[in-house]
C-alpha positions in Angstrom: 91.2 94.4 21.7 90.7 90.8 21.5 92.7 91.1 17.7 95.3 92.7 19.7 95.9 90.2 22.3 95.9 87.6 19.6 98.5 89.1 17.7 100.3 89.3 21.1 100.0 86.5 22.8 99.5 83.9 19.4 100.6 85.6 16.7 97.3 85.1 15.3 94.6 88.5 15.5 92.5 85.5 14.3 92.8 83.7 17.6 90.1 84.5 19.3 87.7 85.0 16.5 84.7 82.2 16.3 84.3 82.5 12.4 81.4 80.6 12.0 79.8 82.4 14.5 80.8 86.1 13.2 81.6 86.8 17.3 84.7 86.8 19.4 84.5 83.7 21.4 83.6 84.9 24.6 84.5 81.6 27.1 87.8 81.8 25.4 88.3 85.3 26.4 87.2 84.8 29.8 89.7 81.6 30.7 93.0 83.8 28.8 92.0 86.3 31.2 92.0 84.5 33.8 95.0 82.7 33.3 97.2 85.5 32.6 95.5 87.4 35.7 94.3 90.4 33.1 91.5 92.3 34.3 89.2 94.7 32.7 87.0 97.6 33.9 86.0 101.1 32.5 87.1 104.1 34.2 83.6 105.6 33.8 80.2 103.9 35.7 78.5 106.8 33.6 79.3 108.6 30.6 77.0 111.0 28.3 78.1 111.2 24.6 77.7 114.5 23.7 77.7 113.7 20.2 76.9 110.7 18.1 80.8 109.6 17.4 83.3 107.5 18.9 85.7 110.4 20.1 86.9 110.4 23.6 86.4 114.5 23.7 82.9 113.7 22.9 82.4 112.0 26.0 81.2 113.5 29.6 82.1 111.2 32.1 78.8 111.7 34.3 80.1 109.4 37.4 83.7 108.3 37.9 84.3 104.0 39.3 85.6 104.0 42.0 89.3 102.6 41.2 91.1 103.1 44.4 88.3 100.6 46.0 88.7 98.1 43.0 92.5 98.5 43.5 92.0 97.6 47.4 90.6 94.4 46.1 93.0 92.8 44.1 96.3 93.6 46.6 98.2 92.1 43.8 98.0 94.0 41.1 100.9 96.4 40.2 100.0 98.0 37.0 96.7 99.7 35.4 95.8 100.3 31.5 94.9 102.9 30.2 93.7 103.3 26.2 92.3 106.3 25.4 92.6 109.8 26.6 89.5 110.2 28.2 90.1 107.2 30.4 93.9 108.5 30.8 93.2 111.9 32.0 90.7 110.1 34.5 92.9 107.5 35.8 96.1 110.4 36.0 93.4 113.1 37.9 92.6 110.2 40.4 96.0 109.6 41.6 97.3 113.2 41.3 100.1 112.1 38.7 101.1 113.3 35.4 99.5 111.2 32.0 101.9 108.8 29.9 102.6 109.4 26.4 100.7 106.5 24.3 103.1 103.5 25.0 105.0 105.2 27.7 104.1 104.5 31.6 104.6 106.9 34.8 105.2 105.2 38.1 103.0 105.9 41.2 102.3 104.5 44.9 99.1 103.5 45.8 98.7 102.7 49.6 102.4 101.9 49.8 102.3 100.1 46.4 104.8 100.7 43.4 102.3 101.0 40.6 102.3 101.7 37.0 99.7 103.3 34.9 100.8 102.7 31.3 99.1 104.3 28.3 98.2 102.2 25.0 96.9 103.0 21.7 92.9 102.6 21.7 91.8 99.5 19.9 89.1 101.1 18.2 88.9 101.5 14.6 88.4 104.5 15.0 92.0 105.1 16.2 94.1 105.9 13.1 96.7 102.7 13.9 97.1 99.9 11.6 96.5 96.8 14.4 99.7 95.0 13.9 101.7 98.5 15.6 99.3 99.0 17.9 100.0 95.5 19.1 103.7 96.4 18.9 103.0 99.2 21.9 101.1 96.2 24.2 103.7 93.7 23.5 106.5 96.1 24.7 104.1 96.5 27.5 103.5 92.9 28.8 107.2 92.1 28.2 108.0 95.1 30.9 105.3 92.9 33.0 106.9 89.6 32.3 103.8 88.5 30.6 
């Protein structure tokens, strides 16, 4: 993810990479975030893998999070992310509304509020997408969000 949003938002998947360190620098992470006003959260509080792989159909989500009370608390948020189709189908069967196409979006109201729950590619390795177009689908996205 963190590649992604560098190729995005510096043109440099490097960007937040501390080489020396072998890590993603997390304080840098944390103030981008918080500057742009991203937020992050998994659809799942509990999940079983039923298998030992990265696959989303391999998952049992064991106890949904609660995102109509996360969504209470941050009145100003407009859109949600999705980026996988586990977490997808999840998000969709929440709000009773139909699931994007990966880099597509369906509008929905929440409490009155015009939302948007857009799908991206996952940015797992796993996920057969050379990083540079899957970075094309999230830059289409934040330009639609006037990022």
């Amino acid at each position: 993810m963190w590649r992604i949003f560098g190729i995005v938002f510096f043109h440099d998947k490097e960007h937040f990479v501390d080489n020396e360190e072998r890590r993603f620098c997390r304080e840098a992470i944390i103030s981008f975030l918080m500057e742009k006003g991203i937020g992050l959260y998994d659809i799942a509080s509990a999940i079983r893998r039923t298998k030992n792989t990265a696959s989303d159909k391999d998952l049992e989500v064991v106890e949904v999070t609660d995102i109509k009370a996360l969504l209470r608390e941050v009145p100003t948020c407009v859109s949600v992310v999705t980026t996988g189709q586990k977490a997808t189908e999840v998000l969709a069967a929440c709000f009773g509304i139909s699931s994007p196409k990966v880099g597509g979006a369906v509008l929905f109201t929440f409490e009155g509020r015009e939302m948007r729950h857009f799908r991206m590619p996952s940015s797992s390795r796993a996920y057969p997408l050379k990083i540079e177009k899957k970075a094309e689908y999230y830059e289409r996205m934040f330009s639609v969000l006037n990022f």
